[in-house]
Jmol script that loads the backbone (N, CA, C; Angstrom):
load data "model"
ATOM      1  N   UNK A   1     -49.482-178.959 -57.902  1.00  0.00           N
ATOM      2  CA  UNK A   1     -50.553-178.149 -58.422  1.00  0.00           C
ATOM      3  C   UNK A   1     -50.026-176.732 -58.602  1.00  0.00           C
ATOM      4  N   UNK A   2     -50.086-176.078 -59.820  1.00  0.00           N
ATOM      5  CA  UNK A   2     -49.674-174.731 -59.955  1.00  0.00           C
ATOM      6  C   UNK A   2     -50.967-173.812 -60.346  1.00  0.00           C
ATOM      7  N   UNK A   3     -50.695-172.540 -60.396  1.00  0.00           N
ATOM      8  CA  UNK A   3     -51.820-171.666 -60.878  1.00  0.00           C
ATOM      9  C   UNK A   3     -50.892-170.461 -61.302  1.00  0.00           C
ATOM     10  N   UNK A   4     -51.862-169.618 -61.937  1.00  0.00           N
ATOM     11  CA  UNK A   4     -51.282-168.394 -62.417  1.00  0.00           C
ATOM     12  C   UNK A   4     -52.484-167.561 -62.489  1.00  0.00           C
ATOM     13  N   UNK A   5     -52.393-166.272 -62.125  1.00  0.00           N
ATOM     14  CA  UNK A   5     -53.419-164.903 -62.298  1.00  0.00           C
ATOM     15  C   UNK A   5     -52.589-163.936 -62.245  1.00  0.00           C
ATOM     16  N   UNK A   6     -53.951-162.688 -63.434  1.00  0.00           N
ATOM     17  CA  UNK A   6     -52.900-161.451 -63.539  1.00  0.00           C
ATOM     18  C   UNK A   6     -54.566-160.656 -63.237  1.00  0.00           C
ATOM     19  N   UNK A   7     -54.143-159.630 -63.478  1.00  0.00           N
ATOM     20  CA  UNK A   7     -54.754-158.337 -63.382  1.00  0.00           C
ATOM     21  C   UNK A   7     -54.351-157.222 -64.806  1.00  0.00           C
ATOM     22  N   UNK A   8     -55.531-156.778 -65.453  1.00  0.00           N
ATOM     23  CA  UNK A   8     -55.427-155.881 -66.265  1.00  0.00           C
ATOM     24  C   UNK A   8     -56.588-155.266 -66.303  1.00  0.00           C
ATOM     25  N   UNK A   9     -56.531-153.858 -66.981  1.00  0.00           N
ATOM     26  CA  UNK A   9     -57.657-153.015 -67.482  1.00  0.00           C
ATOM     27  C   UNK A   9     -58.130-153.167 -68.379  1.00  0.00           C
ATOM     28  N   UNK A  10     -59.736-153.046 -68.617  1.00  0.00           N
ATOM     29  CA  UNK A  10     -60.427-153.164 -69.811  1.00  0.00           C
ATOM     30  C   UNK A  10     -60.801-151.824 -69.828  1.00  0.00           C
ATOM     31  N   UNK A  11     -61.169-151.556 -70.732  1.00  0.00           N
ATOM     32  CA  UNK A  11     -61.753-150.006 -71.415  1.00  0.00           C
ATOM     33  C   UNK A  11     -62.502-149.974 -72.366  1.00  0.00           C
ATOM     34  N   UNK A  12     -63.287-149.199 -73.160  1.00  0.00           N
ATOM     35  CA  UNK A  12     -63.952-149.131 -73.847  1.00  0.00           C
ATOM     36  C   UNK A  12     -63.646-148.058 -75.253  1.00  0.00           C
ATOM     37  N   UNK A  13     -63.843-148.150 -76.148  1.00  0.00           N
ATOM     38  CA  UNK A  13     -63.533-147.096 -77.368  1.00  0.00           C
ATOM     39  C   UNK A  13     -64.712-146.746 -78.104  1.00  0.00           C
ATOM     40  N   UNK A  14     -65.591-145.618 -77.575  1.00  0.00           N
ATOM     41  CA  UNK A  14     -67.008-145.509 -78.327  1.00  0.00           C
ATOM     42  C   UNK A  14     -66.749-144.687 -79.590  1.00  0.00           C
ATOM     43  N   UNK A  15     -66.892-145.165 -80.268  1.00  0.00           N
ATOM     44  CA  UNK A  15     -66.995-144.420 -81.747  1.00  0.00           C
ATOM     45  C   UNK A  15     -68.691-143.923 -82.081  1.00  0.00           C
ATOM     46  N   UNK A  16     -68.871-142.975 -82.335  1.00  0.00           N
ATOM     47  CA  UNK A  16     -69.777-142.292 -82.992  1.00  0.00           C
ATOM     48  C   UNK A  16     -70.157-141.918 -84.285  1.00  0.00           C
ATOM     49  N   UNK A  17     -70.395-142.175 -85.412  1.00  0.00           N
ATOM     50  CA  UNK A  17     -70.407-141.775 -86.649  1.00  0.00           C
ATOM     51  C   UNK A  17     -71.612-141.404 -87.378  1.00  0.00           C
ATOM     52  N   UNK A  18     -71.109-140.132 -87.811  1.00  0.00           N
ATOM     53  CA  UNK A  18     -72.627-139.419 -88.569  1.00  0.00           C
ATOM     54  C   UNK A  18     -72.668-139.472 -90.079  1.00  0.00           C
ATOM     55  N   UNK A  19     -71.265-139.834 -90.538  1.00  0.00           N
ATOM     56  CA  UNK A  19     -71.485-140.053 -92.209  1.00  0.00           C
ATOM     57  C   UNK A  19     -70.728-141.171 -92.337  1.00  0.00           C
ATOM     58  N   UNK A  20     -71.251-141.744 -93.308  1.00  0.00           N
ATOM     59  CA  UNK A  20     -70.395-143.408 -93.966  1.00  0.00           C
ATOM     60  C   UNK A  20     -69.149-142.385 -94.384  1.00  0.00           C
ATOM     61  N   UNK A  21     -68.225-143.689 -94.551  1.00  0.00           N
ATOM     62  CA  UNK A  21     -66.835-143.322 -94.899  1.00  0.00           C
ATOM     63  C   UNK A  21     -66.044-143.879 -93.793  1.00  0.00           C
ATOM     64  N   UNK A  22     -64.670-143.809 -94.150  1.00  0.00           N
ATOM     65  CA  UNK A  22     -63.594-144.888 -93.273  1.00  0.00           C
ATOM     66  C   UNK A  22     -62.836-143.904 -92.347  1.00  0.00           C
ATOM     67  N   UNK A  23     -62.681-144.875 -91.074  1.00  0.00           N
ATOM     68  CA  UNK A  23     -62.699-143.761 -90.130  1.00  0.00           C
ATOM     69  C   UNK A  23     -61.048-144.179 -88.875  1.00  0.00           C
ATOM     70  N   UNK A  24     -59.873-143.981 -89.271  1.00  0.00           N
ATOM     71  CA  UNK A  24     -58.820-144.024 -88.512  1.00  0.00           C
ATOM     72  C   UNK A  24     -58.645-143.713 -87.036  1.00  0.00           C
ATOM     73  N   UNK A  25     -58.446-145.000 -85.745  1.00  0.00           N
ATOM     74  CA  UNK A  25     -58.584-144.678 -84.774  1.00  0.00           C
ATOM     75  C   UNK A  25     -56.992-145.364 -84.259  1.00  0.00           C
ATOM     76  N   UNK A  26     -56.360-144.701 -83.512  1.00  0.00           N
ATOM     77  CA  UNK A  26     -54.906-144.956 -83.104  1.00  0.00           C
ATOM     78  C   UNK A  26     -54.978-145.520 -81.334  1.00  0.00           C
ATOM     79  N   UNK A  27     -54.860-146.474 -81.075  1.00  0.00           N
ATOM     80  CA  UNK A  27     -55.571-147.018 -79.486  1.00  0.00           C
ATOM     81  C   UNK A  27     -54.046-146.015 -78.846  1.00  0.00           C
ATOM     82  N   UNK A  28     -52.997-146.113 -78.823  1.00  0.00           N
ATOM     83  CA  UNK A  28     -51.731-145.414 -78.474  1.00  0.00           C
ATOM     84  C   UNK A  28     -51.044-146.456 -77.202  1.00  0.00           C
ATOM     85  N   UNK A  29     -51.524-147.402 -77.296  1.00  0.00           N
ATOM     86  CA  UNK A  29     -50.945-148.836 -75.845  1.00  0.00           C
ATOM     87  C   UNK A  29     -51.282-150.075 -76.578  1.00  0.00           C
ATOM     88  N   UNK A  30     -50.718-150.871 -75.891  1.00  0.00           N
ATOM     89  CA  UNK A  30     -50.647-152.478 -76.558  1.00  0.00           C
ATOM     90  C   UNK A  30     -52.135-153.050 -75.657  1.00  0.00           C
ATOM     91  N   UNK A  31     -53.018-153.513 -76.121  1.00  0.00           N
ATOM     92  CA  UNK A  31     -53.839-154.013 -75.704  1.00  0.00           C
ATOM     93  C   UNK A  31     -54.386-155.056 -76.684  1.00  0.00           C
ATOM     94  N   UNK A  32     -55.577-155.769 -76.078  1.00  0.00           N
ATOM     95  CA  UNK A  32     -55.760-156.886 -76.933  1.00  0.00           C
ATOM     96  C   UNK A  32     -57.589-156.867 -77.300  1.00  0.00           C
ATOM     97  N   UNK A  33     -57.992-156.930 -78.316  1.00  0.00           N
ATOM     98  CA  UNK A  33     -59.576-156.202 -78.743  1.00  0.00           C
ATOM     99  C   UNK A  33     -60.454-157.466 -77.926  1.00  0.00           C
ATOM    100  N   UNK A  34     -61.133-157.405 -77.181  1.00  0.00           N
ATOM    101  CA  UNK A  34     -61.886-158.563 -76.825  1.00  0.00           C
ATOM    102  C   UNK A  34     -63.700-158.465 -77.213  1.00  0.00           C
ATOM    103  N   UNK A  35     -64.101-157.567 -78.219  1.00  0.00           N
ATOM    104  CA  UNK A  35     -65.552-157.273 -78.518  1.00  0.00           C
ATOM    105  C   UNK A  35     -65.553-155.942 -79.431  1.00  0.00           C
ATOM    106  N   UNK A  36     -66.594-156.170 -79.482  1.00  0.00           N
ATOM    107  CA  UNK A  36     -66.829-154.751 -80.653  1.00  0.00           C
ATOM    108  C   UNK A  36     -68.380-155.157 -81.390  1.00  0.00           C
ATOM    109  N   UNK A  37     -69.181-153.818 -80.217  1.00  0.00           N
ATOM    110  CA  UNK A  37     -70.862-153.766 -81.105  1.00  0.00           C
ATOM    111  C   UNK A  37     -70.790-152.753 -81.920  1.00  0.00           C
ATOM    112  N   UNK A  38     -72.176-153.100 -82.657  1.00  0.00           N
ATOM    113  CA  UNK A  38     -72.185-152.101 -83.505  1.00  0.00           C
ATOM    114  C   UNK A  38     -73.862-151.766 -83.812  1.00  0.00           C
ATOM    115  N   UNK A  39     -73.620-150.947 -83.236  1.00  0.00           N
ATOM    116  CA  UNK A  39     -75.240-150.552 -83.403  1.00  0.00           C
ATOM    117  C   UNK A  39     -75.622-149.355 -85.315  1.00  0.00           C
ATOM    118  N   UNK A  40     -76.802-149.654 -85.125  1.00  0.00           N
ATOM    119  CA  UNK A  40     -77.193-149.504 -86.903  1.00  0.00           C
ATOM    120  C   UNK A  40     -78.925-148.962 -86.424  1.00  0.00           C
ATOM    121  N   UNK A  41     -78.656-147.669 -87.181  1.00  0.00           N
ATOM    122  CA  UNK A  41     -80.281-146.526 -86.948  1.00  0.00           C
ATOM    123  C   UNK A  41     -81.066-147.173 -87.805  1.00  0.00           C
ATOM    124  N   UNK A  42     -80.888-147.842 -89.073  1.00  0.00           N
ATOM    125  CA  UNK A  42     -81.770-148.207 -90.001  1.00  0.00           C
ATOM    126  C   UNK A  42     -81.167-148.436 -91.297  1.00  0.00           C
ATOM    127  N   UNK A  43     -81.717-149.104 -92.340  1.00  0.00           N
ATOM    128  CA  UNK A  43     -80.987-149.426 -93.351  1.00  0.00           C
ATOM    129  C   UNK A  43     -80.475-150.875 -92.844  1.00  0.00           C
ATOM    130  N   UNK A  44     -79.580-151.529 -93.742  1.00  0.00           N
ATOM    131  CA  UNK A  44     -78.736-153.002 -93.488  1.00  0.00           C
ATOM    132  C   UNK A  44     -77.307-152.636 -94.087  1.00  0.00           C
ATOM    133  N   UNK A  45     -77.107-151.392 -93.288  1.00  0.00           N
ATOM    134  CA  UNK A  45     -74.987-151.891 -93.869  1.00  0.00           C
ATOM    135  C   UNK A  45     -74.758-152.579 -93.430  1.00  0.00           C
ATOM    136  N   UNK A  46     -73.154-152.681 -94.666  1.00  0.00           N
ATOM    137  CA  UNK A  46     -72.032-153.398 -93.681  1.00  0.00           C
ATOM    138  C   UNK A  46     -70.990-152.494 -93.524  1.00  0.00           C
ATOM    139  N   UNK A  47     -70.355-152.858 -91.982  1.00  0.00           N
ATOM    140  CA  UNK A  47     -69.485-152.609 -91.763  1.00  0.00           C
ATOM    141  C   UNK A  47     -68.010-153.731 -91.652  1.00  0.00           C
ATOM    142  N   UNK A  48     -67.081-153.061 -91.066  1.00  0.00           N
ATOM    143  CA  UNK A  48     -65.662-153.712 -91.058  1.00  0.00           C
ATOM    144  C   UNK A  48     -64.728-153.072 -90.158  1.00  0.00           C
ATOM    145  N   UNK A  49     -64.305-153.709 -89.411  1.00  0.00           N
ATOM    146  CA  UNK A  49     -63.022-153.217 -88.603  1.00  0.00           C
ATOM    147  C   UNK A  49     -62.051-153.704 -89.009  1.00  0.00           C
ATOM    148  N   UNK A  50     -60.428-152.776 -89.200  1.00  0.00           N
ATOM    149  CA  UNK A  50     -59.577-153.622 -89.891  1.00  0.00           C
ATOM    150  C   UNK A  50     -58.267-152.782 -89.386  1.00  0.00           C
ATOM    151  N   UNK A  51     -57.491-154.020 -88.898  1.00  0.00           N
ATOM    152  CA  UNK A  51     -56.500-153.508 -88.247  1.00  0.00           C
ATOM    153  C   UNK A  51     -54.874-153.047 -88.632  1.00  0.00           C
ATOM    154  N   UNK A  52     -54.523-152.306 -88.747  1.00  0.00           N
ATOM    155  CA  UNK A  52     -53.464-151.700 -89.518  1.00  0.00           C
ATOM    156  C   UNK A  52     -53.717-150.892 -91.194  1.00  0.00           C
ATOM    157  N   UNK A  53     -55.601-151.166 -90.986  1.00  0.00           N
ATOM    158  CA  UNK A  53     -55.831-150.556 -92.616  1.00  0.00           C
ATOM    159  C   UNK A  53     -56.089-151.899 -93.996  1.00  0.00           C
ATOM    160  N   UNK A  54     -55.883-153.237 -92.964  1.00  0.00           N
ATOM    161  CA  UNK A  54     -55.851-154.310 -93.934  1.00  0.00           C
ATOM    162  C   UNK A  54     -55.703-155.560 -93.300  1.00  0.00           C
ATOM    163  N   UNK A  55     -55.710-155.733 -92.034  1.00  0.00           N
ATOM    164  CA  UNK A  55     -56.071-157.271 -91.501  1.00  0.00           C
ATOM    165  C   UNK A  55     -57.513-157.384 -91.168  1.00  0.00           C
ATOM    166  N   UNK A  56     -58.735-158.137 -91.310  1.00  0.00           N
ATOM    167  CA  UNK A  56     -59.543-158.086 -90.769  1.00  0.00           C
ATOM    168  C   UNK A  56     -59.735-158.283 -88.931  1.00  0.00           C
ATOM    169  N   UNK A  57     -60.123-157.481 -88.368  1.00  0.00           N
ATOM    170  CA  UNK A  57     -60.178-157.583 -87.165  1.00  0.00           C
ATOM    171  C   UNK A  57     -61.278-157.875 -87.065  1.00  0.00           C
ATOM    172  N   UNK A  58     -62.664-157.673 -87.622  1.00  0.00           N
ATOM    173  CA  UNK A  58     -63.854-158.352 -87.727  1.00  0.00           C
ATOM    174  C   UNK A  58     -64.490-159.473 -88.621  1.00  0.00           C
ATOM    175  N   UNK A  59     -64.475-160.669 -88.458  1.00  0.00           N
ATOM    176  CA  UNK A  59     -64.442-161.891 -88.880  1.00  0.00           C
ATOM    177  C   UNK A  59     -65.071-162.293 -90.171  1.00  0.00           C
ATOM    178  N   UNK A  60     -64.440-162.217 -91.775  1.00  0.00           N
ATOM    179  CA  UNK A  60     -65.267-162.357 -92.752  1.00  0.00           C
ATOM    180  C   UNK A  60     -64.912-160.892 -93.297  1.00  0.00           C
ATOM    181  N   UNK A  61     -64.450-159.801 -92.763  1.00  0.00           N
ATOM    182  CA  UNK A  61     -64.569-158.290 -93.451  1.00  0.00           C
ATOM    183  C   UNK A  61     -66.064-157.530 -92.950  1.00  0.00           C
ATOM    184  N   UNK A  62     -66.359-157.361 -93.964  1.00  0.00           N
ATOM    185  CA  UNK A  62     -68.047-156.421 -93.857  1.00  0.00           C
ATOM    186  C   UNK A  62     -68.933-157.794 -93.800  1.00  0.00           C
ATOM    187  N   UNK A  63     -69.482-157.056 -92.704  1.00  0.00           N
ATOM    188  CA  UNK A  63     -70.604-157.949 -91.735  1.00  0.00           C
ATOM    189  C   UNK A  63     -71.735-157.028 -92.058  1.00  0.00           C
ATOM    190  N   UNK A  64     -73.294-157.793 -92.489  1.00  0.00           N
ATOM    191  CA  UNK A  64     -74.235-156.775 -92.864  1.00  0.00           C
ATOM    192  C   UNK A  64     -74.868-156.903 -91.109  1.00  0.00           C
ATOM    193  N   UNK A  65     -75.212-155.429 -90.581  1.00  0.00           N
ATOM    194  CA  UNK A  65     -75.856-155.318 -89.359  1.00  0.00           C
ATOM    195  C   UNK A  65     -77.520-155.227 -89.082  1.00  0.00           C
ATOM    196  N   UNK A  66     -78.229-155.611 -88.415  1.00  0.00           N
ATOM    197  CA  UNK A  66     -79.569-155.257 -88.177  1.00  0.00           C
ATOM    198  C   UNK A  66     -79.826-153.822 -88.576  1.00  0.00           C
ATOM    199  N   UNK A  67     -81.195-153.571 -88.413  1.00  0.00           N
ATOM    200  CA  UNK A  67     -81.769-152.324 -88.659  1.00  0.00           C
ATOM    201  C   UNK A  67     -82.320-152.328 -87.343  1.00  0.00           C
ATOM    202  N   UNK A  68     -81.923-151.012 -86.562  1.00  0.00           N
ATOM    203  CA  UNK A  68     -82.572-150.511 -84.995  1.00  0.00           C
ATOM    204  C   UNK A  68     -81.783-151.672 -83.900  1.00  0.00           C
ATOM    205  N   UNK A  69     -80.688-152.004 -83.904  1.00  0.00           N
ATOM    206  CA  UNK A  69     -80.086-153.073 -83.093  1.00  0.00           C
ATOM    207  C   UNK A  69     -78.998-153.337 -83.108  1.00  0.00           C
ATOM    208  N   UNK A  70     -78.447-153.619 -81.986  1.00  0.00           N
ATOM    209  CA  UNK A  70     -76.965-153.987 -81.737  1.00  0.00           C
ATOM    210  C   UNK A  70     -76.575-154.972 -81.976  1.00  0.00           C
ATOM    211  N   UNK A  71     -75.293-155.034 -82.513  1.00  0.00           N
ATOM    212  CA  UNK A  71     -75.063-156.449 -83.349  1.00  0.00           C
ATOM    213  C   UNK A  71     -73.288-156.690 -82.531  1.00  0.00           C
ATOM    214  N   UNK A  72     -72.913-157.911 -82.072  1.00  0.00           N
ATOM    215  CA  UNK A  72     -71.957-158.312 -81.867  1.00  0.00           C
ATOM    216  C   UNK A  72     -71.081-158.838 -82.812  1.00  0.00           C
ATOM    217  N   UNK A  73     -70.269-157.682 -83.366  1.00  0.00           N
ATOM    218  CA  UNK A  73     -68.900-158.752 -84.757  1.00  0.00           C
ATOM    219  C   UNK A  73     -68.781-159.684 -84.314  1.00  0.00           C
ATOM    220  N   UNK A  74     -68.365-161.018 -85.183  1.00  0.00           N
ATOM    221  CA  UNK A  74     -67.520-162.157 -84.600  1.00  0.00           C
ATOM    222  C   UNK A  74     -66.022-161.564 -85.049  1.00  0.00           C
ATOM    223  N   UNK A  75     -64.997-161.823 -84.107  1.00  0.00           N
ATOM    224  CA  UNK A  75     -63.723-161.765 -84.422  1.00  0.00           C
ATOM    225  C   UNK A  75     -62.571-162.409 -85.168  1.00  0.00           C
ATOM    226  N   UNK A  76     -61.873-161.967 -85.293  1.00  0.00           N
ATOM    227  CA  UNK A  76     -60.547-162.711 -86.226  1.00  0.00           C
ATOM    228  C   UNK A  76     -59.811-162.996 -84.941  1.00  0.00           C
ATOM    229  N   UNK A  77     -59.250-163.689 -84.466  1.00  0.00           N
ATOM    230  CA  UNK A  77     -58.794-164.007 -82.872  1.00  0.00           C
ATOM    231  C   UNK A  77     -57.156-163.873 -83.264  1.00  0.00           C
ATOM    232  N   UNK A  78     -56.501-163.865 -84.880  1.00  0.00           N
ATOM    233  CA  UNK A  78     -55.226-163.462 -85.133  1.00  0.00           C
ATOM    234  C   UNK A  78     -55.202-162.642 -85.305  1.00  0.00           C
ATOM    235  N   UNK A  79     -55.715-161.376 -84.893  1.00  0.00           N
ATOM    236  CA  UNK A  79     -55.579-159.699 -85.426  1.00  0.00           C
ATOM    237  C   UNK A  79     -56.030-159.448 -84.325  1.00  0.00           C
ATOM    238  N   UNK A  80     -56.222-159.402 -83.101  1.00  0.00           N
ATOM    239  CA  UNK A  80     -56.904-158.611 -82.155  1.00  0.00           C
ATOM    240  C   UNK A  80     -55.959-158.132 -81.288  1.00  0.00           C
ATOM    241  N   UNK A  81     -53.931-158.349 -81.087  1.00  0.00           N
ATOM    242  CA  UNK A  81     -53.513-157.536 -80.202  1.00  0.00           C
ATOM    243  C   UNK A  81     -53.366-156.418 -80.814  1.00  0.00           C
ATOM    244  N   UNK A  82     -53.180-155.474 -79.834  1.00  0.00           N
ATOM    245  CA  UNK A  82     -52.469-154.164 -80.560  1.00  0.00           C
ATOM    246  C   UNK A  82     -50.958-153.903 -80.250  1.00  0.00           C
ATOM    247  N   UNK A  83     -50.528-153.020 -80.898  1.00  0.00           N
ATOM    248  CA  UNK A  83     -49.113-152.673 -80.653  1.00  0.00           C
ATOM    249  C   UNK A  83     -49.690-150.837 -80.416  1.00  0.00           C
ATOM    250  N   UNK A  84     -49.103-150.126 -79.620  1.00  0.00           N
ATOM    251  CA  UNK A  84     -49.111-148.798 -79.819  1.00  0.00           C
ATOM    252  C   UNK A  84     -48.857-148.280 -80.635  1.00  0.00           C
ATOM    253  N   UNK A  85     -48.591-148.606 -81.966  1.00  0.00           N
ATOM    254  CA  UNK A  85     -48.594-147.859 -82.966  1.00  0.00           C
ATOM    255  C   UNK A  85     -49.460-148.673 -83.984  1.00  0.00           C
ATOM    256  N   UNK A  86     -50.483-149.400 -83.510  1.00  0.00           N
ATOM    257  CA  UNK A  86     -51.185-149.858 -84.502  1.00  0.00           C
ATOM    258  C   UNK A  86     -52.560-148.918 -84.679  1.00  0.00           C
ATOM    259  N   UNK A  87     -53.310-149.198 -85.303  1.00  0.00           N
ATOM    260  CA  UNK A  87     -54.365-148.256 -85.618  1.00  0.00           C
ATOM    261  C   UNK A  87     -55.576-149.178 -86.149  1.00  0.00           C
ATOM    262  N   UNK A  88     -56.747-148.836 -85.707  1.00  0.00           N
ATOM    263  CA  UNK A  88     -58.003-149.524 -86.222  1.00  0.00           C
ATOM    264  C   UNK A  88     -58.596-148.788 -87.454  1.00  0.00           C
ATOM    265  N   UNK A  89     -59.110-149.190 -88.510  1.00  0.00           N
ATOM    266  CA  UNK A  89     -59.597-148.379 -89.305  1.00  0.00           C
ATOM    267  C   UNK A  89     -61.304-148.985 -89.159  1.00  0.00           C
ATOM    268  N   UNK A  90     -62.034-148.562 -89.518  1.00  0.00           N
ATOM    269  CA  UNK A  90     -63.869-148.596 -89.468  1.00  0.00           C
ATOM    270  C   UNK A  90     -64.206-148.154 -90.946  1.00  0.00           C
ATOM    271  N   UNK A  91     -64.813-149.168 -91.236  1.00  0.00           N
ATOM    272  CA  UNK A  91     -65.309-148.679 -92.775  1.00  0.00           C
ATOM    273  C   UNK A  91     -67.003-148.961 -92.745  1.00  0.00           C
ATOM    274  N   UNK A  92     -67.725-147.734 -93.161  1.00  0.00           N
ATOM    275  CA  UNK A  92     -68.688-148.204 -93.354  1.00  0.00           C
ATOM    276  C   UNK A  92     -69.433-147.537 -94.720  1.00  0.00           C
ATOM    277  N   UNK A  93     -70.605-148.207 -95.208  1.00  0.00           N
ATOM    278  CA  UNK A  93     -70.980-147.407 -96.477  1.00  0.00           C
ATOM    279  C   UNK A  93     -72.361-146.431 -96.686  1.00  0.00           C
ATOM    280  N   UNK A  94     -72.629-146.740 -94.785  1.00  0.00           N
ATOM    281  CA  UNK A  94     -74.360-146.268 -94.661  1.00  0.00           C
ATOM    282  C   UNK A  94     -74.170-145.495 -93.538  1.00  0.00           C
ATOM    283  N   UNK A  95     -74.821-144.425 -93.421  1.00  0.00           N
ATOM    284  CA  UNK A  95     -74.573-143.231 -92.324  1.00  0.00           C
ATOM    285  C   UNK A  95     -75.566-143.741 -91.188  1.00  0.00           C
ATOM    286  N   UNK A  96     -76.515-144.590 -91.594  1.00  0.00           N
ATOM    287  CA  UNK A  96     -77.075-145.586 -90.422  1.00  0.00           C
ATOM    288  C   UNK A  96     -76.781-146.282 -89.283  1.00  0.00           C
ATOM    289  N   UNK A  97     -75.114-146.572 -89.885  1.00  0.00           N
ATOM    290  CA  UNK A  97     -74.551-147.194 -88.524  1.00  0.00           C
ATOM    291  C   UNK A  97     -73.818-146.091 -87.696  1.00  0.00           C
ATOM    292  N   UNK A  98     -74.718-145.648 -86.161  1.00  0.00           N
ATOM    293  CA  UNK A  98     -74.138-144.665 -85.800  1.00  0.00           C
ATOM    294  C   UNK A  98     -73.792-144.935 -84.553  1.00  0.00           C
ATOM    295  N   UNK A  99     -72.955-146.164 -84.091  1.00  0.00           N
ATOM    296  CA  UNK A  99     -72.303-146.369 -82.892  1.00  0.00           C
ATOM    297  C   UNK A  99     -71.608-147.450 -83.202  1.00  0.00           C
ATOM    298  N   UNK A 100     -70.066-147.508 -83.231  1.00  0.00           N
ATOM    299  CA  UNK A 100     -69.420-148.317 -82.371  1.00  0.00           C
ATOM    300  C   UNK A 100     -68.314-148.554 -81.129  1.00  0.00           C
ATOM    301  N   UNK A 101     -68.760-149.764 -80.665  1.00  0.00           N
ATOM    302  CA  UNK A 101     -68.020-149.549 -79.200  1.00  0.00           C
ATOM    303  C   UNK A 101     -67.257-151.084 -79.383  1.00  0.00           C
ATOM    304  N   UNK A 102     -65.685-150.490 -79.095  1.00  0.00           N
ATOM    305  CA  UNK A 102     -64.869-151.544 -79.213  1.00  0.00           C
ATOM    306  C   UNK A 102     -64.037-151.899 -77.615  1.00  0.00           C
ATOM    307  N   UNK A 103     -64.403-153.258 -77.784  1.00  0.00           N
ATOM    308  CA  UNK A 103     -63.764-152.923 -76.108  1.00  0.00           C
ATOM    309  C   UNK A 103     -62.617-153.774 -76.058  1.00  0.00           C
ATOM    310  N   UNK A 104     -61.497-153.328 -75.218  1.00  0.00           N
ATOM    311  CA  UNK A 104     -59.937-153.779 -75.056  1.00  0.00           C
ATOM    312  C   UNK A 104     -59.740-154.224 -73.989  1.00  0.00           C
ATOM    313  N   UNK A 105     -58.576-155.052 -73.772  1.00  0.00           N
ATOM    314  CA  UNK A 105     -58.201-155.438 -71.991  1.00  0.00           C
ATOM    315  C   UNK A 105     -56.688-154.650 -72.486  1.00  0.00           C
ATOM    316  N   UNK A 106     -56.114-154.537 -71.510  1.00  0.00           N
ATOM    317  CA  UNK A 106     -55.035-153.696 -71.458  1.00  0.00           C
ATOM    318  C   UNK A 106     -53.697-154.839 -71.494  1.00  0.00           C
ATOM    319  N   UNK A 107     -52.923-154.902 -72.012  1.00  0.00           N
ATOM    320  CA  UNK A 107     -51.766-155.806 -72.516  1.00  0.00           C
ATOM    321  C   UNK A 107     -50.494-155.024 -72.676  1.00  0.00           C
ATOM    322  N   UNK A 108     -49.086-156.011 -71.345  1.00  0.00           N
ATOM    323  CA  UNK A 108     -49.661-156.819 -70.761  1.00  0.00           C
ATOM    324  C   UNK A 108     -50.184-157.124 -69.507  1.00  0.00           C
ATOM    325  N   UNK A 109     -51.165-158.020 -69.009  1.00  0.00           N
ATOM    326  CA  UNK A 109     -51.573-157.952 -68.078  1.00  0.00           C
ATOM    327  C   UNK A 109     -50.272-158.192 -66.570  1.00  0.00           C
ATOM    328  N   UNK A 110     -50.445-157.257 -65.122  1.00  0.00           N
ATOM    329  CA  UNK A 110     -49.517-157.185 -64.539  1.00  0.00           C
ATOM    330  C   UNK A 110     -50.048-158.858 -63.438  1.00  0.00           C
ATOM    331  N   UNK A 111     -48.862-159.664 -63.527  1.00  0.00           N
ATOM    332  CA  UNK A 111     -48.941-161.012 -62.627  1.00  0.00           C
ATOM    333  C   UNK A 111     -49.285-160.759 -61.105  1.00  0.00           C
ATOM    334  N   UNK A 112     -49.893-161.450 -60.709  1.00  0.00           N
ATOM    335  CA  UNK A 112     -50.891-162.049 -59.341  1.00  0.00           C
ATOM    336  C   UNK A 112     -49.476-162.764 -58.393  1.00  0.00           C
ATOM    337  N   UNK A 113     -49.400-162.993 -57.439  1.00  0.00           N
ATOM    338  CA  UNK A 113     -49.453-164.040 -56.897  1.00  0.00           C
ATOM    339  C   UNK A 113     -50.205-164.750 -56.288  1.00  0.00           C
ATOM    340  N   UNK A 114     -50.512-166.196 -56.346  1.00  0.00           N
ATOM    341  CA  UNK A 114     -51.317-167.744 -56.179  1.00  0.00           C
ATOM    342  C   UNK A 114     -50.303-168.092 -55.076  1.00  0.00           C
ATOM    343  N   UNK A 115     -51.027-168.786 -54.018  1.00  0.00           N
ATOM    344  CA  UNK A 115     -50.217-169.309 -53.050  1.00  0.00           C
ATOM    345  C   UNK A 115     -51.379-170.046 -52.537  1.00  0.00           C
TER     346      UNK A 115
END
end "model"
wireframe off; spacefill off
backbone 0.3
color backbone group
């Protein structure tokens, strides 16, 4: 019988946005995206997270969001590590969507020992 456990950090990346338009965020560590809400004041944009400026990191591209509600992207599960020099870009076209929060585990995770 074998096992394996690690230990890593998760964190959070709150983005704030007061005008539509595309918005460059640089994480600066290798981590791996495990979520990302997106809350929306009113109106029905869409938004998009996209990683390096052109992989979808949010599943499908522009996802249209609720009006007054937090909405969970579905993910692209092949675009979600990062490299420290990768960069998230946020595109949106409605100044409505005025929160997102992307959350990371920290990569890579440091090994456990199981005994």
């Amino acid at each position: 019988m074998s096992a394996t456990a690690s230990i890593s950090s998760s964190f959070e990346i709150p983005v704030v946005i007061a005008a539509n338009g595309t918005y460059n965020i640089t994480v600066g560590r290798t981590a791996r995206i495990t979520g990302i809400r997106v809350y929306n004041g009113a109106g029905t944009p869409n938004i998009s997270v996209l990683k390096n400026g052109s992989a979808n990191v949010s599943l499908g591209g522009l996802v249209p969001t609720a009006t007054n509600a937090w909405l969970d992207l579905p993910l692209d599960g092949a675009n979600t590590a990062l490299t420290a020099t990768d960069f998230l870009r946020i595109f949106t076209a409605n100044a409505s969507t005025t929160a997102v929060v992307i959350t990371c585990i920290g990569n890579p995770a440091q090994a456990l020992t199981v005994t």
